[in-house]
Structures are given as structure tokens and as C-alpha cells.
C-alpha positions, 0 to 999 in steps of 0.5 A, spaced: 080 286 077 080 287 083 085 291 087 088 291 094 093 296 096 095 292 103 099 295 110 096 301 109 097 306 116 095 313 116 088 316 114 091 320 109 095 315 104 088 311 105 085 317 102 090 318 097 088 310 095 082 311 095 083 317 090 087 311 084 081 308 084 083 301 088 078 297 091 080 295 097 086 297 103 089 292 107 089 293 115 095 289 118 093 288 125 101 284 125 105 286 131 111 284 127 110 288 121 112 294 119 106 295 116 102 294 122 096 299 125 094 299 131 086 299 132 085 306 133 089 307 127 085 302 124 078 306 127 080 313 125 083 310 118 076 305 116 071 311 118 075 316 113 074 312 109 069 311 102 064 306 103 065 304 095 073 302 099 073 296 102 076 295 108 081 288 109 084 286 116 089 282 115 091 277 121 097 273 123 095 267 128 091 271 133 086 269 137 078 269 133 075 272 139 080 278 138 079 278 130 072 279 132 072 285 136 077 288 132 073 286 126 066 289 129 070 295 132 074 298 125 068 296 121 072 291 116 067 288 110 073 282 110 078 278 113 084 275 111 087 270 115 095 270 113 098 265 119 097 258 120 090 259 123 085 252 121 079 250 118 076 250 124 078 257 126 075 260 120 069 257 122 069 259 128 069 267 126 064 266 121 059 263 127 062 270 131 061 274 125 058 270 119 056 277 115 064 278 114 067 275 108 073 270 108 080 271 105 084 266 107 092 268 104 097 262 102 104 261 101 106 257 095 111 252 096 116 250 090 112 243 090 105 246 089 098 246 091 096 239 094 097 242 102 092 248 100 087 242 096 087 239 104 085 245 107 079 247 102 077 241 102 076 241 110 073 248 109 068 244 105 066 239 110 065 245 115 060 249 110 065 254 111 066 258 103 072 262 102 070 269 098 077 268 095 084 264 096 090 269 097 096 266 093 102 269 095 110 267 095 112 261 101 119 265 104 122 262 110 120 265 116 116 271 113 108 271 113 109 276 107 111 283 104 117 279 102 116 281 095 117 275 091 114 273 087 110 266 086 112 262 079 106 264 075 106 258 071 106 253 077 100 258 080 096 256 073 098 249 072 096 248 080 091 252 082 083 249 080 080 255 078 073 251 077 073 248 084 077 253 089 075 261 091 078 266 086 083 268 086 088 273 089 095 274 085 101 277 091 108 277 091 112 281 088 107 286 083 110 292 082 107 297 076 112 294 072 109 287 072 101 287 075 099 287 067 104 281 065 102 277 071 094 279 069 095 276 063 099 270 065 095 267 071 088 271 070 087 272 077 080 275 081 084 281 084 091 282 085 094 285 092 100 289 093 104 292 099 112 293 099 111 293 090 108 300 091 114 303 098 119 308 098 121 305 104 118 299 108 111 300 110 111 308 107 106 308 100 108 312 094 102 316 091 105 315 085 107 308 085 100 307 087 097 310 082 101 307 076 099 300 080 093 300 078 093 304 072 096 298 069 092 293 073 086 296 070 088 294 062 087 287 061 
């Protein structure tokens, strides 16, 4: 099971991450979040970081050519588009820098999976192959870290496991309920962010710690 604990902001919680047995952190260059990192922080953050932690920008509609630079300046081994950004977009990053891997994020509606189908299918036709697909909960005006969760059941009944990239399960994970949601939609990963909060943007340890304790039984 892979494991990102997203919106991580200081060096030292990144080092606390590493230390429960994550697999990866999630950098918010998001302007709006308040989770964000600047690049600096970014930077300082990534080179203090083990080799064996995977480093995850997420980006909310900002220009490639600016998810590029930032992407080769703090070292990320992936990118995560969680805004509106098109196929086209993707293929255009993956022109700038193609050795960086692709999440794209997508927020589920109560109607299902049909837009997300479209999407994909355009990716296809632009040779642009996703390493994982970000499934988290459609919330009116947020881009995420809303902490609600995403009907499981739909999200089993709607997702082609068989013909899509993996799968990332977000939205409302907690330690109280990553091993039942596991279990129930049999993700590739799994991604938290305000699930393992004191307050908003703040990680606790310990709340970090029991998250993927729980995600690592199945």
C-alpha cells in the first residue's frame, strides 16, 4: 500500500513522516491552501528529506511552464494536478520534463465516473500515460482537504480498475477508517492530509503514526 501524507510545510514534521513509514509527502505549492510551502520551503524540505520518501507537488491551475521549473528546483519524482488543468496540459509537462510521473486528482461527483472516463480517454489519445488516478470527494468550491469522504461503494461500482491507472483513495481517511476503506475499494495508495491535523495545515505525529500503522494491515 502506498502511503502520501499531503500539505506538509516544515522540514522537521517531513522528517517525522519519513520516520512512520510513509511513502511519500505531499508538497502544496496552492496559494490558497493552508497547506501551502513556498519553494524555498519546498527546497529546504525535498533535500532533507530520505531518498527512499517520495516528494509529490501538488498544483492547483498554475502555468506548466512554472510546474516545470518548480518541479526540477525542489526535485520532485512526481506531479499531481488537482485543478481543472487538461489533457493537453499533461502532455505538455510531460514534453518539458517526461521522466517526472503523473497523478492527476479528480473530484467525484454524486453522478459518477463518466467525465473522468473522457479525460483518460483523451490522455490515451495524446500517448500521455498517468502513473495513478487521485479520487477524492467533488466539494463546491474547494480543490481538496475538504475532509469528506467519497462513497466507496460508487467509487467500486465506477472506477475500471482493469482499463485506468491506479488508484488513489482521498477524502476523509482518518486512522479510524483507512483499514475499513482499504478493504472496501482496494486502492493502490491511499492519501491523507486534514485526517492526520491538530488544527488546519498543523500534522500530528502521532495521528500520522497510527494512519499508516492502519493502512499498512490489510
Amino acid at each position: 500500500m502506498w502511503i502520501k501524507i499531503c500539505g506538509i510545510r516544515d522540514r522537521e514534521t517531513a522528517l517525522q513522516v519519513a520516520k512512520s513509514g510513509a511513502n511519500a509527502i505531499g508538497l502544496n505549492f496552492y496559494s490558497r491552501s493552508p497547506r501551502s510551502v513556498t519553494i524555498d520551503q519546498a527546497v529546504e524540505i525535498s533535500l532533507n528529506l530520505p531518498p527512499e520518501v517520495e516528494r509529490v507537488g501538488v498544483f492547483v491551475n498554475q502555468p506548466v511552464s512554472d510546474i516545470a521549473s518548480i518541479a526540477d528546483k525542489c526535485r520532485l519524482d512526481r506531479v499531481q494536478f488537482h485543478g481543472d488543468e487538461t489533457p493537453s496540459d499533461l502532455a505538455e509537462l510531460h514534453h518539458l520534463l517526461p521522466h517526472i510521473r503523473l497523478i492527476r486528482a479528480w473530484r467525484m461527483r454524486n453522478d459518477g465516473l463518466a467525465d473522468l472516463k473522457i479525460f483518460l480517454d483523451e490522455c490515451r489519445s495524446l500517448k500521455i500515460s498517468l502513473d495513478a488516478c487521485l479520487v477524492d470527494a467533488h466539494v463546491e468550491g474547494s480543490f481538496g482537504g475538504s475532509g469528506k469522504t467519497v462513497c466507496w461503494n460508487a467509487l467500486v461500482r465506477e472506477y475500471d480498475c482493469d482499463q485506468w491507472p491506479p488508484l488513489i483513495l482521498a477524502g476523509g481517511l482518518t486512522f479510524a477508517n483507512v483499514a475499513q476503506a482499504i478493504v472496501a475499494t482496494n486502492p493502490w495508495g491511499v492519501d491523507v492530509a486534514s485526517g492526520v491535523e491538530s488544527s488546519p495545515g498543523i500534522k500530528d505525529p502521532e495521528l500520522v503514526r497510527q494512519f499508516v500503522e492502519n493502512a499498512r494491515v490489510k
